[in-house]
C-alpha positions in Angstrom: 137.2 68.6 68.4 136.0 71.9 69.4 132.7 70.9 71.2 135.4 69.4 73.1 138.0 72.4 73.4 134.5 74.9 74.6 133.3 72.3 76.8 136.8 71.7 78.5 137.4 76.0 78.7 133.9 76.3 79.7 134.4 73.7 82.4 137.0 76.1 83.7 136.0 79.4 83.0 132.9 78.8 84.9 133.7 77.5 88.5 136.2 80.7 88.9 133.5 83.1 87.7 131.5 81.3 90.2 134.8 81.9 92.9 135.2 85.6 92.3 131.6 86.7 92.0 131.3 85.3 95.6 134.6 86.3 96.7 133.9 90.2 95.5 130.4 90.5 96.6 130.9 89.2 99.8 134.3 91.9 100.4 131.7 94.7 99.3 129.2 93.6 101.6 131.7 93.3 104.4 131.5 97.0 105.8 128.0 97.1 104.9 127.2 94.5 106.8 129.2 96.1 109.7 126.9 98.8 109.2 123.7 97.1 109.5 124.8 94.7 112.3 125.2 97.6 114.3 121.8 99.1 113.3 120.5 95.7 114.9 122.3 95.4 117.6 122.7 99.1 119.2 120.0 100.8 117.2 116.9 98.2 117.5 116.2 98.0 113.9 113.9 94.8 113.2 116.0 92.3 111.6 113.4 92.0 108.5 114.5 95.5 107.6 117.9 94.5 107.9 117.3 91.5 105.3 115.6 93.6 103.0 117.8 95.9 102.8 120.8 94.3 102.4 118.8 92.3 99.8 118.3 96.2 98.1 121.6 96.7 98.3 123.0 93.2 96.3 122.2 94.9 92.4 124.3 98.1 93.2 127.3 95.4 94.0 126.5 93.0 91.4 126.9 95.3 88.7 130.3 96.0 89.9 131.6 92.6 90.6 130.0 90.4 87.4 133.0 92.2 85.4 135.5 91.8 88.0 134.6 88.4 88.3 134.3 88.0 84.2 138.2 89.2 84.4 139.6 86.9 87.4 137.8 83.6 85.6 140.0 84.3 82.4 142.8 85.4 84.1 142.6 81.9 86.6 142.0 80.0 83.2 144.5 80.9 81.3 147.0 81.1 83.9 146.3 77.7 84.4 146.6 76.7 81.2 150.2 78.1 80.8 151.5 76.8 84.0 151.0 73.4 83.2 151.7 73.7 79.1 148.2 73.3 78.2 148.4 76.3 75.9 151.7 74.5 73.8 150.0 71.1 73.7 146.9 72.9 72.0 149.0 74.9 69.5 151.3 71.3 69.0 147.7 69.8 67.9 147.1 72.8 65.7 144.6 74.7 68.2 145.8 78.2 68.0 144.9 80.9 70.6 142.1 82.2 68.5 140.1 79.3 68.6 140.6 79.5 72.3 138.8 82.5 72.5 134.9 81.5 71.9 134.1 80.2 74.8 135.6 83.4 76.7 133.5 85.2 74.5 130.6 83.4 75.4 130.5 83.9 79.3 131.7 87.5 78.2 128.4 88.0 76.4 126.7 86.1 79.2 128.2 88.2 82.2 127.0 91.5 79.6 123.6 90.7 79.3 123.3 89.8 83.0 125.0 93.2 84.0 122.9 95.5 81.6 119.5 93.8 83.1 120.8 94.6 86.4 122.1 98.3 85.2 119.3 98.9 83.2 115.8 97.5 85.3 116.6 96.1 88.9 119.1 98.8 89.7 117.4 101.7 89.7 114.3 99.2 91.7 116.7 98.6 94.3 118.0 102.0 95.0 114.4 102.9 95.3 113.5 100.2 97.5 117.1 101.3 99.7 116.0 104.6 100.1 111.8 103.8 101.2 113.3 101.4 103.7 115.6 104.2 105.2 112.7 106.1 105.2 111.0 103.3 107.2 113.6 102.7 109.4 113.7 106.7 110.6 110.3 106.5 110.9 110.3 103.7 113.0 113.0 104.5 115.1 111.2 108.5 115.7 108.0 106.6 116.6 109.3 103.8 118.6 113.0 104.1 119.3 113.1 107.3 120.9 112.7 107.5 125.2 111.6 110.0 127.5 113.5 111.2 130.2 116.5 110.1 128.4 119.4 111.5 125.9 119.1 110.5 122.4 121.3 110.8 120.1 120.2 108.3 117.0 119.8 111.4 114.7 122.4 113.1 112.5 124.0 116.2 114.3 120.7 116.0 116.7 120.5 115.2 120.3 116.9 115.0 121.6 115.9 114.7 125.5 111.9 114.7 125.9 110.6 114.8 129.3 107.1 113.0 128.8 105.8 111.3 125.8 102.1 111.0 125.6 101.4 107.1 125.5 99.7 105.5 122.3 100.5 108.9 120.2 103.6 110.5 118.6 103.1 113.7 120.4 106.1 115.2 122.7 106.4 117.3 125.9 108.8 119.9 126.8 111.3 118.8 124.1 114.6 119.8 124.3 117.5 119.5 121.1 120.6 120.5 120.6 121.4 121.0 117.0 124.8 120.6 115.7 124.7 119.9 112.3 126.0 123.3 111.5 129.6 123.1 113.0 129.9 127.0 112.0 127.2 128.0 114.9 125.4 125.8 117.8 121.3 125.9 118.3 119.7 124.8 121.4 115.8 124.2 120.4 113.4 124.4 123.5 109.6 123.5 123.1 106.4 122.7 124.8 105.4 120.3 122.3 106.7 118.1 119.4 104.8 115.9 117.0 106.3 113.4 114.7 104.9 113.6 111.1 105.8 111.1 108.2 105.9 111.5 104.6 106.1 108.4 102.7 105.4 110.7 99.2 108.5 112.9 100.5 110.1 110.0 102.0 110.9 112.2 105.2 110.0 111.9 108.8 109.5 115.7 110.5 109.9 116.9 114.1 107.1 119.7 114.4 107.6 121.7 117.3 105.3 123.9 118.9 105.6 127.1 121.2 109.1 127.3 121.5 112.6 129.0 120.8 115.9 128.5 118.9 118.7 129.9 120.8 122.0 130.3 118.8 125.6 130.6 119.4 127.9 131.9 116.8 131.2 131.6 116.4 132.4 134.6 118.9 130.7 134.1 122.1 129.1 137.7 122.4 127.0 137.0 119.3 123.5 135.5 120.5 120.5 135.6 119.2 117.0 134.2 120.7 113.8 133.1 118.5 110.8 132.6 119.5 108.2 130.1 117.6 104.6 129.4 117.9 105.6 126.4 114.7 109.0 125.0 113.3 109.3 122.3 111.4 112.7 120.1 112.2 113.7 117.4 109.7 115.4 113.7 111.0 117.8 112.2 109.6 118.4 108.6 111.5 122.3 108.2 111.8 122.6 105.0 110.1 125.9 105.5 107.9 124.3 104.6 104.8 123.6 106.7 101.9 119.7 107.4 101.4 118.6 111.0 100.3 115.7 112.0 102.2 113.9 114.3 99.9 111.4 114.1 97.0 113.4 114.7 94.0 114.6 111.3 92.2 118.5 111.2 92.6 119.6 110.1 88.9 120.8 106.7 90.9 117.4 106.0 90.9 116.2 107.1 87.6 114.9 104.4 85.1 117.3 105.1 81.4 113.6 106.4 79.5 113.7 108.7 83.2 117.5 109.7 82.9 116.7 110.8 79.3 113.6 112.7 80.0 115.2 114.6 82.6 118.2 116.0 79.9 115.6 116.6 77.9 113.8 118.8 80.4 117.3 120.5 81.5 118.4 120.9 78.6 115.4 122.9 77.7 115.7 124.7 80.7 119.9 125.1 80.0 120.2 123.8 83.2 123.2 121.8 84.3 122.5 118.0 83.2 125.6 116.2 83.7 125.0 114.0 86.4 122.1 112.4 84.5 124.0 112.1 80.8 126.7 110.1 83.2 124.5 107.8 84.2 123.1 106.8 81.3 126.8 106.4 79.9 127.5 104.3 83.2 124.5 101.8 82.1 125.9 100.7 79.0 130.3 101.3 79.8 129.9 98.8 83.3 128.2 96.2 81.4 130.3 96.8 78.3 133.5 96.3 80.5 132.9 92.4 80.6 133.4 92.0 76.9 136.8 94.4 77.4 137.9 92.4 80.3 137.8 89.2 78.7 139.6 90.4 75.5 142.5 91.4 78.0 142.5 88.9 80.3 143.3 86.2 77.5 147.0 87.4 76.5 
């Protein structure tokens, strides 16, 4: 009788998990997609780093939905069950709710183990991965994507017009950029020469301009000041919409739990400001923990 009752809830519980894992993943994925559609399309990102990383970006929305979905599948269930007097004909026959609840439990426990495996290794992977192929991507796009003679714009707050770019090298001539990333005041950068350096250690890509000046504009229009440069070092940022920090310190997003607690340890010793990593080791073990919540509530 109740290898019957689990396999008949199972049977059910299932197929909607199925439904709203799909369903949720796929609304998340929406305006990323967007995103990366247009990086194809108006950017000329390869479509290889498009797959890969949306493929990077699945764990940081599966760890999100596998509850959600945990809590539609009992909802659906159960809601099922009551509409068409399931529930009654199971208590007439002497099933009461609590015997109902084992096979909830068992997806439950399922849909936890699968989310702390994701929270736990392949998140902190993937966010990784997300952020080298970002890296990539700028680095491309400064090596490749950029035209002489023409206004470019594919850079955060940077607009880059180069009249003559040596063939078969990353080297620049007469480079002119106007910087705006700094609403407060407005630099015009004007050079002889520009190299493009990558860091894949750093994960950034650097504009090195040589023999030059930075002209700047404050706020009033009498205040100007003029620089001149023999070297300055500009970092890119490709304007791609997506979240990727471009510098060599391991955002706790990233960090591995043995890494998360090493790093309170160290700030801790250092009584420096630790908060952001204690959260995310809480945030490994609540998400996952919420399927086992969520299927307790869904059921009354």
């Amino acid at each position: 009788m109740k290898v019957t009752l689990y396999r008949y809830l199972l049977k059910e519980l299932f197929p909607a998990f199925a439904l709203g894992l799909v369903g949720f993943t796929f609304v998340l994925l929406t305006g990323r997609i967007l995103q990366l559609t247009e990086l194809f399309v108006n950017k000329g990102i390869p479509l290889s780093y498009i797959l890969r990383l949306l493929y990077s970006l699945l764990p940081s929305f599966l760890v999100l939905t596998i509850p959600m979905a945990t809590l539609l599948s009992v909802l659906l269930t159960f809601n099922r069950l009551s509409g068409d007097n399931e529930i009654t004909a199971f208590k007439a026959s002497g099933v009461s709710l609590y015997q109902m609840i084992p096979p909830v439990l068992m997806l439950a426990f399922l849909a936890y183990v699968a989310t702390t495996v994701l929270s736990l290794y392949s998140l902190p992977r993937a966010n990784y991965n997300s952020r080298s192929l970002l890296f990539q991507i700028a680095s491309s796009k400064a090596h490749v994507g950029v035209r002489d003679r023409v206004f470019n714009d594919d850079f955060e707050g940077l607009v880059l017009y180069i009249e003559r770019i040596i063939p078969k090298t990353f080297k620049w001539e007469n480079v002119f950029i106007s910087d705006s990333r700094n609403p407060s005041e407005a630099n015009t950068i004007i050079a002889r020469e520009g190299e493009i350096l990558s860091d894949p250690q750093q994960l950034s890509v650097t504009l090195k301009l040589k023999n030059g000046a930075i002209h700047k504009l404050g706020r009033h229009p009498e205040v100007y000041q003029k620089i001149d440069f023999s070297a300055y070092n500009l970092r890119l940022t490709l304007k791609t919409g997506l979240k990727g920090k471009q510098n060599g310190e391991k955002n706790p997003a990233d960090m591995s739990l043995r890494e998360l607690i090493e790093a309170v340890q160290t700030l801790r010793s250092k009584k420096a400001d630790f908060k952001s990593q204690w959260i995310k080791i809480h945030e490994k073990f609540s998400i996952p923990f919420a399927c086992l919540v969520f299927s307790i509530i869904g059921i009354p």
